[in-house]
C-alpha positions in Angstrom: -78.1 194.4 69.4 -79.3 190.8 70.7 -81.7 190.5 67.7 -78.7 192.2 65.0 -76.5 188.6 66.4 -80.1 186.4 66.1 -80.7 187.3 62.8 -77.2 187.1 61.6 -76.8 183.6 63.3 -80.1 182.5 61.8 -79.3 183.7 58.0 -75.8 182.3 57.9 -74.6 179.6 56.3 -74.6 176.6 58.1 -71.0 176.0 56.2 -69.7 179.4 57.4 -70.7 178.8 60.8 -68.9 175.3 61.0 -65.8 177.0 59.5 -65.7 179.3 61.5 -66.4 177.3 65.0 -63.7 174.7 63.7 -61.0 177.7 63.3 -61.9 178.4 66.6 -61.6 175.2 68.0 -58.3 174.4 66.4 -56.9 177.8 67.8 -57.9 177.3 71.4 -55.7 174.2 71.0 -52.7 176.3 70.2 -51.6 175.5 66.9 -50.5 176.5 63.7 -52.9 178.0 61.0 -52.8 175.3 58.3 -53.1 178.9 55.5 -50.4 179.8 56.6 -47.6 177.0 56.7 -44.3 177.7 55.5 -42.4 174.7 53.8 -39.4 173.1 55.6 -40.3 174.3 59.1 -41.5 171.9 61.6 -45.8 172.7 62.9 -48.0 171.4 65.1 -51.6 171.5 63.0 -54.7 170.5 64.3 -58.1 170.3 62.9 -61.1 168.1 61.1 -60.5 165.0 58.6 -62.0 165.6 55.1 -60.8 162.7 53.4 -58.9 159.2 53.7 -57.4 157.5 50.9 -54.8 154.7 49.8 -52.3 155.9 47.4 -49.6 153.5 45.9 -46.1 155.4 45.9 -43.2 153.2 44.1 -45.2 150.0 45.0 -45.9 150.1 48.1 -49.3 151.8 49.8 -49.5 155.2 51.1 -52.5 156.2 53.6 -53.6 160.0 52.9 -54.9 162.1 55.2 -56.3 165.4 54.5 -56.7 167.3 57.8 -58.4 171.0 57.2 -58.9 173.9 60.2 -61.6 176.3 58.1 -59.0 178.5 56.7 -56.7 175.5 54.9 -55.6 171.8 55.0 -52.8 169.8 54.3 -52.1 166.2 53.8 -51.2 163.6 56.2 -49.0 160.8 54.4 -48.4 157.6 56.3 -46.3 155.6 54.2 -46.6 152.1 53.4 -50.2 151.9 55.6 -53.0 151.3 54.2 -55.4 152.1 57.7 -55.1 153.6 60.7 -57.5 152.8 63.6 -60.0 155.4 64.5 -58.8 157.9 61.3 -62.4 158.6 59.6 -63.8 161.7 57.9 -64.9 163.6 60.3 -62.9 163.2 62.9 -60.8 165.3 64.7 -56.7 165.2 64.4 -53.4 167.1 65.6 -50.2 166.2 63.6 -46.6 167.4 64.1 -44.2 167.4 61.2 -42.2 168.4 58.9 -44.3 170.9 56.1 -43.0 169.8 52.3 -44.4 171.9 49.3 -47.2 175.0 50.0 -50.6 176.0 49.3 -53.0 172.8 48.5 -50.0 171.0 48.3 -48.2 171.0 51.6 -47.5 167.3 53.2 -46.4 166.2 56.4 -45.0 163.1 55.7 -44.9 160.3 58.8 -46.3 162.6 61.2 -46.8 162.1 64.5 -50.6 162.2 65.1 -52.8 162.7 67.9 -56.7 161.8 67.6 -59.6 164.0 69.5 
């Protein structure tokens, strides 16, 4: 049995492993599965930054965030920032909002944000 979990652990991919110990990680915290939002209802989502950027929306900058747990992700927006201390790729992040849209398109506009 101990050498059926070795070799499984040793021919697994090193992206399926991180997946799966970052869904873990963002579940011991408590919150909500990011696959599984539901627009219009307020979540507490934690998990791993994957990207930063600096959008312009009607002239003035917007900072997003997208914030993924293994299973999905949604996007952070901070309007009119264009940085945030301490948000990198890489790092990890619990925000609390409001969900708008679904799927690869869900936003949490202005959320309130926690870094780990």
């Amino acid at each position: 049995m101990a050498l059926r979990k070795l070799v499984e652990k040793i021919t697994k991919p090193v992206e399926d492993r991180d997946r799966e110990d970052l869904d873990s990680y963002c579940e011991r915290l408590g919150c909500d599965r990011l696959d599984a939002l539901e627009p219009r209802t307020r979540v507490r989502a934690a998990g791993e930054i994957r990207s930063v950027r600096i959008v312009p929306r009607a002239g003035a900058p917007a900072l997003e965030v997208s914030v993924s747990d293994g299973r999905g992700s949604v996007t952070a927006v901070f309007l009119g920032r264009r940085k945030i201390q301490g948000v990198s790729p890489g790092r990890k992040m619990v925000v609390e909002g409001v969900v708008s849209g679904t799927g690869r398109s869900a936003q949490i506009f202005n959320p309130v944000y926690t870094l780990l």
